[in-house]
PDB file with one MODEL, atoms N, CA, C and O in Angstrom:
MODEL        1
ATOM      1  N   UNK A   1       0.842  -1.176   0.000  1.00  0.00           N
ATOM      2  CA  UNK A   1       0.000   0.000   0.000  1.00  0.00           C
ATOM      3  C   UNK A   1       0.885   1.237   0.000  1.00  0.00           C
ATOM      4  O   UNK A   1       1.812   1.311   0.806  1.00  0.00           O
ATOM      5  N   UNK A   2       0.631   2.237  -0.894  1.00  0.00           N
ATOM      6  CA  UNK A   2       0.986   3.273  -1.427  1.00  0.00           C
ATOM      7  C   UNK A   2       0.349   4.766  -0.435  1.00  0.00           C
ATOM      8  O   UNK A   2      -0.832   5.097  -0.541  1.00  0.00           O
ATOM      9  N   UNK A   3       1.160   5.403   0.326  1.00  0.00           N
ATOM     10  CA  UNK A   3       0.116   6.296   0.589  1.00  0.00           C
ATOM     11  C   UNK A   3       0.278   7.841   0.308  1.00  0.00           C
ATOM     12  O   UNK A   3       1.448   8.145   0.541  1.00  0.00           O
ATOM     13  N   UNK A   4      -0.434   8.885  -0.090  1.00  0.00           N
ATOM     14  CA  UNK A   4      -0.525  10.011  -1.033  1.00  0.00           C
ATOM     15  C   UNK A   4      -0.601  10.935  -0.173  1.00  0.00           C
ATOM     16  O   UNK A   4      -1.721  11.128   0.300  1.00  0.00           O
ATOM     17  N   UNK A   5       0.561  11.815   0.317  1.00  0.00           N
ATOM     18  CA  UNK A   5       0.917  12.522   1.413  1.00  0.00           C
ATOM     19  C   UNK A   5       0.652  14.384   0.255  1.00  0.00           C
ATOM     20  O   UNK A   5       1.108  14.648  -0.857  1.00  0.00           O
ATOM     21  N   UNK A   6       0.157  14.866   0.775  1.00  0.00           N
ATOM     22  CA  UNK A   6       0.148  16.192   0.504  1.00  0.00           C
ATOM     23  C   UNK A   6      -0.062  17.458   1.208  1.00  0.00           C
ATOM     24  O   UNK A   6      -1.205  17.877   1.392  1.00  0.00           O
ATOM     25  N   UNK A   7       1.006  18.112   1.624  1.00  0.00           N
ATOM     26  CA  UNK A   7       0.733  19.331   2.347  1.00  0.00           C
ATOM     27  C   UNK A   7       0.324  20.784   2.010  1.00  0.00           C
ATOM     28  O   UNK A   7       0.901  21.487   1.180  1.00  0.00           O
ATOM     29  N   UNK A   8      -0.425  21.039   2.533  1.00  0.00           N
ATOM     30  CA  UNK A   8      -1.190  22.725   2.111  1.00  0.00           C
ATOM     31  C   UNK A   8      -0.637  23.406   3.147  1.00  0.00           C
ATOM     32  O   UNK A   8      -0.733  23.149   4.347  1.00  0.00           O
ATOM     33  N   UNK A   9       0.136  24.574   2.441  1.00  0.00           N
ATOM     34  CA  UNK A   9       0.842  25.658   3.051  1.00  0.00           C
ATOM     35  C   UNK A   9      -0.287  26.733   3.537  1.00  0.00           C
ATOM     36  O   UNK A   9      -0.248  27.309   4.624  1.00  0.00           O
ATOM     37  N   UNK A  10      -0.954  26.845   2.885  1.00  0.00           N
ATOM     38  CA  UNK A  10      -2.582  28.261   3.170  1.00  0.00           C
ATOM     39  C   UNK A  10      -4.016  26.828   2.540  1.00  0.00           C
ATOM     40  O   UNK A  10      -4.426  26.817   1.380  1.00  0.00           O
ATOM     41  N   UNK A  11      -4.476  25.869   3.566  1.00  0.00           N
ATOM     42  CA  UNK A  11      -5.586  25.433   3.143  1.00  0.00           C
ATOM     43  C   UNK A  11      -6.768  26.312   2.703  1.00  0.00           C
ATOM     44  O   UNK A  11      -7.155  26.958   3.677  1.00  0.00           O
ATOM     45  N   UNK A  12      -7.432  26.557   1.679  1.00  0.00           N
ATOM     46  CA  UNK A  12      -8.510  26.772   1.552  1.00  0.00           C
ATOM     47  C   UNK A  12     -10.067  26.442   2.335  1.00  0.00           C
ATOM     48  O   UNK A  12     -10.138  25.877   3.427  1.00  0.00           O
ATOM     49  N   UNK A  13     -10.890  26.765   1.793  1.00  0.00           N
ATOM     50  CA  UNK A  13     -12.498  26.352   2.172  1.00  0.00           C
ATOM     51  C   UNK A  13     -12.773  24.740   2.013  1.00  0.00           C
ATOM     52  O   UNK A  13     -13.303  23.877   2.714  1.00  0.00           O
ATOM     53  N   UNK A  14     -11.920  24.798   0.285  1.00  0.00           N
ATOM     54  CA  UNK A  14     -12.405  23.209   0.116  1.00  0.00           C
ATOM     55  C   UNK A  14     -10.821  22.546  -0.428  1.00  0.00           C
ATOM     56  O   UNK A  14      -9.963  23.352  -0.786  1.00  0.00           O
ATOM     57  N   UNK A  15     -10.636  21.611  -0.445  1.00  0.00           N
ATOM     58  CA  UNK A  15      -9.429  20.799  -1.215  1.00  0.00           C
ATOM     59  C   UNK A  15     -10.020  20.059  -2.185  1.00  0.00           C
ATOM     60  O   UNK A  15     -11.197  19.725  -2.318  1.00  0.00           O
ATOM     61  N   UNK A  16      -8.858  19.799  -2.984  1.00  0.00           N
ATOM     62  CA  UNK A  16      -8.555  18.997  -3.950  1.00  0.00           C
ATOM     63  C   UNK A  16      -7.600  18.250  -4.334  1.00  0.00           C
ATOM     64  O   UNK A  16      -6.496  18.613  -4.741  1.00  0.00           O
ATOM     65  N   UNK A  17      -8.104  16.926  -4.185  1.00  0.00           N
ATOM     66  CA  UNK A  17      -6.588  15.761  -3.997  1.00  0.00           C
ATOM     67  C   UNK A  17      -7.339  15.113  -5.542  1.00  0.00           C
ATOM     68  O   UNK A  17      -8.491  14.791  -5.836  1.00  0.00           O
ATOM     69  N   UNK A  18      -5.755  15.132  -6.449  1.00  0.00           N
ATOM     70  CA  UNK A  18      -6.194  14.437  -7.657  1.00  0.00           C
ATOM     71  C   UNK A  18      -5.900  12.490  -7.117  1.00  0.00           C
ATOM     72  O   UNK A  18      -4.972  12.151  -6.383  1.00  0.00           O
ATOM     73  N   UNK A  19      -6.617  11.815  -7.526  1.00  0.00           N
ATOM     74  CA  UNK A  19      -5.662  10.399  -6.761  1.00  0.00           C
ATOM     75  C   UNK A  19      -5.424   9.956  -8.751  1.00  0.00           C
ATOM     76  O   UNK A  19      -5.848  10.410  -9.814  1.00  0.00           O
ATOM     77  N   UNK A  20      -4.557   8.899  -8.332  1.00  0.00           N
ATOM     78  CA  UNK A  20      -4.290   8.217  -9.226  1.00  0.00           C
ATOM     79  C   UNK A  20      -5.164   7.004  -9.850  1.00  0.00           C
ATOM     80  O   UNK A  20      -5.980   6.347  -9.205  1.00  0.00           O
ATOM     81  N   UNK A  21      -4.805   6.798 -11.416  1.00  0.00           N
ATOM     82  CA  UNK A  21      -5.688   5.686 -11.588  1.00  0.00           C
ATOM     83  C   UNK A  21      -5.944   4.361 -10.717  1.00  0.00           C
ATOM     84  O   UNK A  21      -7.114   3.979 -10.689  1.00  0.00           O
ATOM     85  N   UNK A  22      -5.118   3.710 -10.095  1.00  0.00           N
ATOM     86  CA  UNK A  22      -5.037   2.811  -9.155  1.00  0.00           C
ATOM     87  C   UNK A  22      -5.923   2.645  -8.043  1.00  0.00           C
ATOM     88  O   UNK A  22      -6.102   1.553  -7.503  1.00  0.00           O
ATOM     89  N   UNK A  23      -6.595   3.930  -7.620  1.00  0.00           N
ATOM     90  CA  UNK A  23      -7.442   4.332  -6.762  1.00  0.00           C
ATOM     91  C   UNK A  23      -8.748   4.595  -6.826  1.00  0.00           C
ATOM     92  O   UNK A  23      -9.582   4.365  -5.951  1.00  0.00           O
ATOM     93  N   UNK A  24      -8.920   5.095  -7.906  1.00  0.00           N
ATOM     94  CA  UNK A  24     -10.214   5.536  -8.258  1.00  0.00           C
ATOM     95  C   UNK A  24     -11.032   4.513  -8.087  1.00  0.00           C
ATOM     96  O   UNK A  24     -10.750   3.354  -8.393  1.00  0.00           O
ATOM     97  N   UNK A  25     -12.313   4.963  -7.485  1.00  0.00           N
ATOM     98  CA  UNK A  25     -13.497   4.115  -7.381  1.00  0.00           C
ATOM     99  C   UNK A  25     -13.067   2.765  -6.418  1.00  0.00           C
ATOM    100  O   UNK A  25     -13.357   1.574  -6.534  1.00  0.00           O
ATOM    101  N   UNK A  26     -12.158   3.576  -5.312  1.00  0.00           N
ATOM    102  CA  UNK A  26     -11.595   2.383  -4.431  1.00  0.00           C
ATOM    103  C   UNK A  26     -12.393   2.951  -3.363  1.00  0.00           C
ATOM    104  O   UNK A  26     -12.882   4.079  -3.410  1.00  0.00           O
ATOM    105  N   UNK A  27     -12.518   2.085  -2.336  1.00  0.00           N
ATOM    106  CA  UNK A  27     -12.368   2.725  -0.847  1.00  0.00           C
ATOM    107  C   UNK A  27     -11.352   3.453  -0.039  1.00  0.00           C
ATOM    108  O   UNK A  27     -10.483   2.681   0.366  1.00  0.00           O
ATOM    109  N   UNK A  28     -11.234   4.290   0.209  1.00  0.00           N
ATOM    110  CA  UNK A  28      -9.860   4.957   0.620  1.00  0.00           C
ATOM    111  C   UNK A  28     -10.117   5.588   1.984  1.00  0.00           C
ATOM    112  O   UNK A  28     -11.216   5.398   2.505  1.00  0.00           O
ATOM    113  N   UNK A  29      -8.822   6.621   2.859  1.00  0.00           N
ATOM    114  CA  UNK A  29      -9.622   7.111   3.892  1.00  0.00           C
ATOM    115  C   UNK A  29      -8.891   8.439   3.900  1.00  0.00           C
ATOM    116  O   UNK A  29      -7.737   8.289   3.499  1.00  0.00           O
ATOM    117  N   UNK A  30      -9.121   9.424   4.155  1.00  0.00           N
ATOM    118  CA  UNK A  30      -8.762  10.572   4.100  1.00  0.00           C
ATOM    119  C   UNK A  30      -8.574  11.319   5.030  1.00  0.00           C
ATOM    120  O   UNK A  30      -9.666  11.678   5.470  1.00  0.00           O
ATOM    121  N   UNK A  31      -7.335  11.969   5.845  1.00  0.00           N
ATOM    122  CA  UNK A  31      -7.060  12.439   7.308  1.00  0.00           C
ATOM    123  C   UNK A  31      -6.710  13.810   6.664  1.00  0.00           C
ATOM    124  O   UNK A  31      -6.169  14.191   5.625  1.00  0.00           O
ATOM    125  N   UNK A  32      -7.430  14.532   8.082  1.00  0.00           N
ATOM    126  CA  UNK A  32      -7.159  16.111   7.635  1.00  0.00           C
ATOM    127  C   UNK A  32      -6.290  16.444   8.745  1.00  0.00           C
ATOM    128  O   UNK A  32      -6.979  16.539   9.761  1.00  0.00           O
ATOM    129  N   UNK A  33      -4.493  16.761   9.084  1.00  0.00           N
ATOM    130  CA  UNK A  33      -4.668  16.337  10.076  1.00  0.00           C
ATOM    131  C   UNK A  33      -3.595  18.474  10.668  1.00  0.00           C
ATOM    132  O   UNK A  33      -2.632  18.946  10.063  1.00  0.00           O
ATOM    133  N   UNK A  34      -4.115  18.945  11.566  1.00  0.00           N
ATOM    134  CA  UNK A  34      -3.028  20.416  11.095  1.00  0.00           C
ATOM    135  C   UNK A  34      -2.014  20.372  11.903  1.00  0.00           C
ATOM    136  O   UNK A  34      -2.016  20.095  13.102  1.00  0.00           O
ATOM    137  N   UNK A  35      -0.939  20.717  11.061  1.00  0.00           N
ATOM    138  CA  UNK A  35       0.278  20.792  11.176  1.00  0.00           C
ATOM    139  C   UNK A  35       1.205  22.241  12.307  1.00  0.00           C
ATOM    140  O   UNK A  35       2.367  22.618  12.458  1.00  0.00           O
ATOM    141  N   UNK A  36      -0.376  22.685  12.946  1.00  0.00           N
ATOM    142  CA  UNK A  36       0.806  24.029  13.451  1.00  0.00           C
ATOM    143  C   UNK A  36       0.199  23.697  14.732  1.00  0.00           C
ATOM    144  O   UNK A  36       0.614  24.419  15.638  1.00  0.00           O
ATOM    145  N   UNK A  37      -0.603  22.881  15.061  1.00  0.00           N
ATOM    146  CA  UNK A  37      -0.318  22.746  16.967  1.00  0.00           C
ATOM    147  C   UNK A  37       0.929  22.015  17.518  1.00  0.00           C
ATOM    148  O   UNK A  37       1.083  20.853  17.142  1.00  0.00           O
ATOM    149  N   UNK A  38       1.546  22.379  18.093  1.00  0.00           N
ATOM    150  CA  UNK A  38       2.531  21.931  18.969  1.00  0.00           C
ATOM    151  C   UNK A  38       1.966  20.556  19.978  1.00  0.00           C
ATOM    152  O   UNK A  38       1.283  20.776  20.979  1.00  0.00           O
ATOM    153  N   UNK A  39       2.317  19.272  19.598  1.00  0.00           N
ATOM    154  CA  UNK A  39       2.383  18.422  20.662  1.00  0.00           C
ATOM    155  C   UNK A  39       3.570  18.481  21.792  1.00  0.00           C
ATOM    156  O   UNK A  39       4.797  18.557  21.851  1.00  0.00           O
ATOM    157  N   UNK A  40       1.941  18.365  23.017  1.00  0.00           N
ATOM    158  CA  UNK A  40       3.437  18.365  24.077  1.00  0.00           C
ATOM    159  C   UNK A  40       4.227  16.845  24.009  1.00  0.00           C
ATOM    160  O   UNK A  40       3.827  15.822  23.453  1.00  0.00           O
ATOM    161  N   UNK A  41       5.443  17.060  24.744  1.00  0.00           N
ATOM    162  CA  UNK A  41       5.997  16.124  24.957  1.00  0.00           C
ATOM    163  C   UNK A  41       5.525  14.842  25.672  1.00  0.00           C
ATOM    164  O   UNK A  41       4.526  15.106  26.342  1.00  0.00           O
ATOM    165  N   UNK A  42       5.752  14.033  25.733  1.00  0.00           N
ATOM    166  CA  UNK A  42       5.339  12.927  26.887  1.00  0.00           C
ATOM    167  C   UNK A  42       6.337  13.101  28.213  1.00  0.00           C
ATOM    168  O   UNK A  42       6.768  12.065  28.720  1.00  0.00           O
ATOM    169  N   UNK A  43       6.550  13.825  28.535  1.00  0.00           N
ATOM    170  CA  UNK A  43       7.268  13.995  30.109  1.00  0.00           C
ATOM    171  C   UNK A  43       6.169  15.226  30.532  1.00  0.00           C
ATOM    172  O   UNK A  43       6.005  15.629  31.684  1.00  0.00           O
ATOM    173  N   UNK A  44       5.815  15.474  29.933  1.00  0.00           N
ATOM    174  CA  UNK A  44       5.080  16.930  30.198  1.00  0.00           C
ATOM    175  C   UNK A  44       3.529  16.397  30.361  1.00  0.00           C
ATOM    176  O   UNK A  44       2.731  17.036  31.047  1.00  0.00           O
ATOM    177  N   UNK A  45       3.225  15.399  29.803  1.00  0.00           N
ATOM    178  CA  UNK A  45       2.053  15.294  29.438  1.00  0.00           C
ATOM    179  C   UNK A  45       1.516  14.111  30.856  1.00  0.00           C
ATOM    180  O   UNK A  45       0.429  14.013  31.425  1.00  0.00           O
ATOM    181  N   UNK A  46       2.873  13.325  31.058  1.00  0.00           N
ATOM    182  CA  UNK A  46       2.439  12.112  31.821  1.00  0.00           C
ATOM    183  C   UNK A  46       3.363  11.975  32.303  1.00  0.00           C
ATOM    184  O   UNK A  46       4.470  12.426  32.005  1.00  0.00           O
ATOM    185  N   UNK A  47       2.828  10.861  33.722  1.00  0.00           N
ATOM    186  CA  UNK A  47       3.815  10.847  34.775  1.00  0.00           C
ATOM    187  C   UNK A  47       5.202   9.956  34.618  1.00  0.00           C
ATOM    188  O   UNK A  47       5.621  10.011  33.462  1.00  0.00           O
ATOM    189  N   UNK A  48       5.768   9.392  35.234  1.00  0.00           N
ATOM    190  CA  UNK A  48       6.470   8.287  34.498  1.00  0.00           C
ATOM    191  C   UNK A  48       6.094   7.014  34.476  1.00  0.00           C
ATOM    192  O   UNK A  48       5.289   6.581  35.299  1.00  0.00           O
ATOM    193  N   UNK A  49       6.629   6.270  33.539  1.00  0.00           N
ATOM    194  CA  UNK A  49       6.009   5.373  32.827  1.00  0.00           C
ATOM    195  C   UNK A  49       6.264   3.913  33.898  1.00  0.00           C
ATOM    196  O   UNK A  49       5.590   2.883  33.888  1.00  0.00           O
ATOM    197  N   UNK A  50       7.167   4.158  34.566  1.00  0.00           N
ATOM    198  CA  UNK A  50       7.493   2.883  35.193  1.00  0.00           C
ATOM    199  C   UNK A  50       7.617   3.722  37.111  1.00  0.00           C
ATOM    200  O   UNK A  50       7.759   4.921  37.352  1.00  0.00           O
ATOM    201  N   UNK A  51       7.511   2.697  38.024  1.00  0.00           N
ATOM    202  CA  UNK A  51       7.465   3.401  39.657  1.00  0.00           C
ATOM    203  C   UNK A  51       8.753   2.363  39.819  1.00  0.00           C
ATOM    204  O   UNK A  51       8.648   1.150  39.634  1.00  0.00           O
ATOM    205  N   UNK A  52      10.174   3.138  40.253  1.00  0.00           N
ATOM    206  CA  UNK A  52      11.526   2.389  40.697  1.00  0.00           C
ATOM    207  C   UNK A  52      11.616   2.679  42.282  1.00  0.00           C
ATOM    208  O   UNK A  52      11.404   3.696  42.944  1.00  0.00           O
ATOM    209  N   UNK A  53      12.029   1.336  42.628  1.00  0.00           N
ATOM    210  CA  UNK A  53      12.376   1.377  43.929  1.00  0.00           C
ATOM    211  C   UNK A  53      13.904   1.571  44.442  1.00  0.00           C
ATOM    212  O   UNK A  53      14.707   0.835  43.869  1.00  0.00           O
ATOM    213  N   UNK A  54      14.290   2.202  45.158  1.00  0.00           N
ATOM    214  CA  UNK A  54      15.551   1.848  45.997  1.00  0.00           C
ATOM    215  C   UNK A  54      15.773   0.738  47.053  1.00  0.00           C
ATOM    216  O   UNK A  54      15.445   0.738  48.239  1.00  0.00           O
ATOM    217  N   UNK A  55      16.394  -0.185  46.343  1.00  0.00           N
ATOM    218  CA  UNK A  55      16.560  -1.687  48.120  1.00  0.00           C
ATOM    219  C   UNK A  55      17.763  -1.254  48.456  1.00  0.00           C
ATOM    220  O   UNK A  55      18.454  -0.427  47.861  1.00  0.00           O
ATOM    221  N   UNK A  56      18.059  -2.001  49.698  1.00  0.00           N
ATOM    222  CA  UNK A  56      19.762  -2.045  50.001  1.00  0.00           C
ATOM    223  C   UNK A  56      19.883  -3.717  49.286  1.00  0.00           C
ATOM    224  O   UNK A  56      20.990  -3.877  48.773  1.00  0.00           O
ATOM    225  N   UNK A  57      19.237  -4.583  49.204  1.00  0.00           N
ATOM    226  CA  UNK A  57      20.124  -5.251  48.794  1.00  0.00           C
ATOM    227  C   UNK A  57      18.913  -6.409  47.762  1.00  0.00           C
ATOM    228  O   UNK A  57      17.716  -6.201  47.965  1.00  0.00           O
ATOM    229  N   UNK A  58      19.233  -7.383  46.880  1.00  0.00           N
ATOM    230  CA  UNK A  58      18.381  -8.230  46.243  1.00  0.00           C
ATOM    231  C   UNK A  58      18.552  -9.585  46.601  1.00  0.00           C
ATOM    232  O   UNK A  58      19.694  -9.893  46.943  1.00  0.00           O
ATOM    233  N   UNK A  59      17.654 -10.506  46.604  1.00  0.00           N
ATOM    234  CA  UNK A  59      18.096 -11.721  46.855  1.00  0.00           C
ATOM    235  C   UNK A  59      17.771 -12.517  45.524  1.00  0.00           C
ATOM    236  O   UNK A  59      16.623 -12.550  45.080  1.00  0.00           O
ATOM    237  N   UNK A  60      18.662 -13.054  45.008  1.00  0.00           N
ATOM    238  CA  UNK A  60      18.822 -14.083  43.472  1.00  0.00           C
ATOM    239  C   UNK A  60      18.942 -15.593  44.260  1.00  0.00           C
ATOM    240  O   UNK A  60      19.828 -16.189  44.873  1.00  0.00           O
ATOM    241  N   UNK A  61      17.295 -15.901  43.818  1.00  0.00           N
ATOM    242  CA  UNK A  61      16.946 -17.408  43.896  1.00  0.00           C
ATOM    243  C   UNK A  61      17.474 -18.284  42.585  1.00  0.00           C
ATOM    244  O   UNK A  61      17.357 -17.898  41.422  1.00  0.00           O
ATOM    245  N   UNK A  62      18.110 -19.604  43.021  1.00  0.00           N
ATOM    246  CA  UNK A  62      18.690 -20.659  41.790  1.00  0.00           C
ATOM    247  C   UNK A  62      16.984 -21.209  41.529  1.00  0.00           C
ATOM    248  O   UNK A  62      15.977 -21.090  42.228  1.00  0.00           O
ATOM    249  N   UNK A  63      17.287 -22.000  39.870  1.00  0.00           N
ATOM    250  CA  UNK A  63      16.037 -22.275  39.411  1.00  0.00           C
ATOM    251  C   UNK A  63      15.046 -23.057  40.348  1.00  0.00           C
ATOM    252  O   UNK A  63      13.816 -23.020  40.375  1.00  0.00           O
ATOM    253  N   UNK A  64      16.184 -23.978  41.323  1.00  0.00           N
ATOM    254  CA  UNK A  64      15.075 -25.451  41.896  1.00  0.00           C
ATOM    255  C   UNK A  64      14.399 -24.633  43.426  1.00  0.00           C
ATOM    256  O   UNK A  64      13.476 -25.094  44.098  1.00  0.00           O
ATOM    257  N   UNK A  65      15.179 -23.282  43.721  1.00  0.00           N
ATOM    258  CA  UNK A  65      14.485 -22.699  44.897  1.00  0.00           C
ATOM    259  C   UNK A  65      12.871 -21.955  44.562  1.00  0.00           C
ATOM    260  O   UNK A  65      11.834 -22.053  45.218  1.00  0.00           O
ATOM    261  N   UNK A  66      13.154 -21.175  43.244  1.00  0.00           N
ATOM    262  CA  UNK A  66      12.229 -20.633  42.694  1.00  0.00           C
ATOM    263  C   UNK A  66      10.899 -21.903  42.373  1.00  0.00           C
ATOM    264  O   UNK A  66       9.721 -21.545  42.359  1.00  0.00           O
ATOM    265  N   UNK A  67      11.232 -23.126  42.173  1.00  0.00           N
ATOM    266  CA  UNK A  67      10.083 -24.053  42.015  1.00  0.00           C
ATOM    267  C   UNK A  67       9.727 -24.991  42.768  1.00  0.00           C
ATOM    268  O   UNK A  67       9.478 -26.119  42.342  1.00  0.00           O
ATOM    269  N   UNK A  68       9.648 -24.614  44.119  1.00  0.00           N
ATOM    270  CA  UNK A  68      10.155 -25.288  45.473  1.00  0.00           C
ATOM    271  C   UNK A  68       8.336 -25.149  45.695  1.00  0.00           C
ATOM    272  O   UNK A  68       7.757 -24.065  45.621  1.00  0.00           O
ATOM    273  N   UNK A  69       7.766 -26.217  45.919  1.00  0.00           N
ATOM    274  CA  UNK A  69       6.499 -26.423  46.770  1.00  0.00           C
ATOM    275  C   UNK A  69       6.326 -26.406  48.094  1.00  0.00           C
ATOM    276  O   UNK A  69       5.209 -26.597  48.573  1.00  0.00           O
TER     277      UNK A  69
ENDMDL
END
Protein backbone atom coordinates (compact mmCIF):
# COMPACT_ATOMS: atom_id res chain seq x y z
CA UNK A 1 0.00 0.00 0.00
CA UNK A 2 0.99 3.27 -1.43
CA UNK A 3 0.12 6.30 0.59
CA UNK A 4 -0.53 10.01 -1.03
CA UNK A 5 0.92 12.52 1.41
CA UNK A 6 0.15 16.19 0.50
CA UNK A 7 0.73 19.33 2.35
CA UNK A 8 -1.19 22.72 2.11
CA UNK A 9 0.84 25.66 3.05
CA UNK A 10 -2.58 28.26 3.17
CA UNK A 11 -5.59 25.43 3.14
CA UNK A 12 -8.51 26.77 1.55
CA UNK A 13 -12.50 26.35 2.17
CA UNK A 14 -12.41 23.21 0.12
CA UNK A 15 -9.43 20.80 -1.22
CA UNK A 16 -8.55 19.00 -3.95
CA UNK A 17 -6.59 15.76 -4.00
CA UNK A 18 -6.19 14.44 -7.66
CA UNK A 19 -5.66 10.40 -6.76
CA UNK A 20 -4.29 8.22 -9.23
CA UNK A 21 -5.69 5.69 -11.59
CA UNK A 22 -5.04 2.81 -9.15
CA UNK A 23 -7.44 4.33 -6.76
CA UNK A 24 -10.21 5.54 -8.26
CA UNK A 25 -13.50 4.11 -7.38
CA UNK A 26 -11.59 2.38 -4.43
CA UNK A 27 -12.37 2.73 -0.85
CA UNK A 28 -9.86 4.96 0.62
CA UNK A 29 -9.62 7.11 3.89
CA UNK A 30 -8.76 10.57 4.10
CA UNK A 31 -7.06 12.44 7.31
CA UNK A 32 -7.16 16.11 7.63
CA UNK A 33 -4.67 16.34 10.08
CA UNK A 34 -3.03 20.42 11.10
CA UNK A 35 0.28 20.79 11.18
CA UNK A 36 0.81 24.03 13.45
CA UNK A 37 -0.32 22.75 16.97
CA UNK A 38 2.53 21.93 18.97
CA UNK A 39 2.38 18.42 20.66
CA UNK A 40 3.44 18.36 24.08
CA UNK A 41 6.00 16.12 24.96
CA UNK A 42 5.34 12.93 26.89
CA UNK A 43 7.27 14.00 30.11
CA UNK A 44 5.08 16.93 30.20
CA UNK A 45 2.05 15.29 29.44
CA UNK A 46 2.44 12.11 31.82
CA UNK A 47 3.81 10.85 34.77
CA UNK A 48 6.47 8.29 34.50
CA UNK A 49 6.01 5.37 32.83
CA UNK A 50 7.49 2.88 35.19
CA UNK A 51 7.47 3.40 39.66
CA UNK A 52 11.53 2.39 40.70
CA UNK A 53 12.38 1.38 43.93
CA UNK A 54 15.55 1.85 46.00
CA UNK A 55 16.56 -1.69 48.12
CA UNK A 56 19.76 -2.05 50.00
CA UNK A 57 20.12 -5.25 48.79
CA UNK A 58 18.38 -8.23 46.24
CA UNK A 59 18.10 -11.72 46.86
CA UNK A 60 18.82 -14.08 43.47
CA UNK A 61 16.95 -17.41 43.90
CA UNK A 62 18.69 -20.66 41.79
CA UNK A 63 16.04 -22.28 39.41
CA UNK A 64 15.07 -25.45 41.90
CA UNK A 65 14.48 -22.70 44.90
CA UNK A 66 12.23 -20.63 42.69
CA UNK A 67 10.08 -24.05 42.02
CA UNK A 68 10.15 -25.29 45.47
CA UNK A 69 6.50 -26.42 46.77
Amino acid sequence: MNAIRQVFDDAAEQLRIDLPPELQHRRVEVIILPMDEQVAPFTETAGPRYRTFKVDERAIFDRDALHER
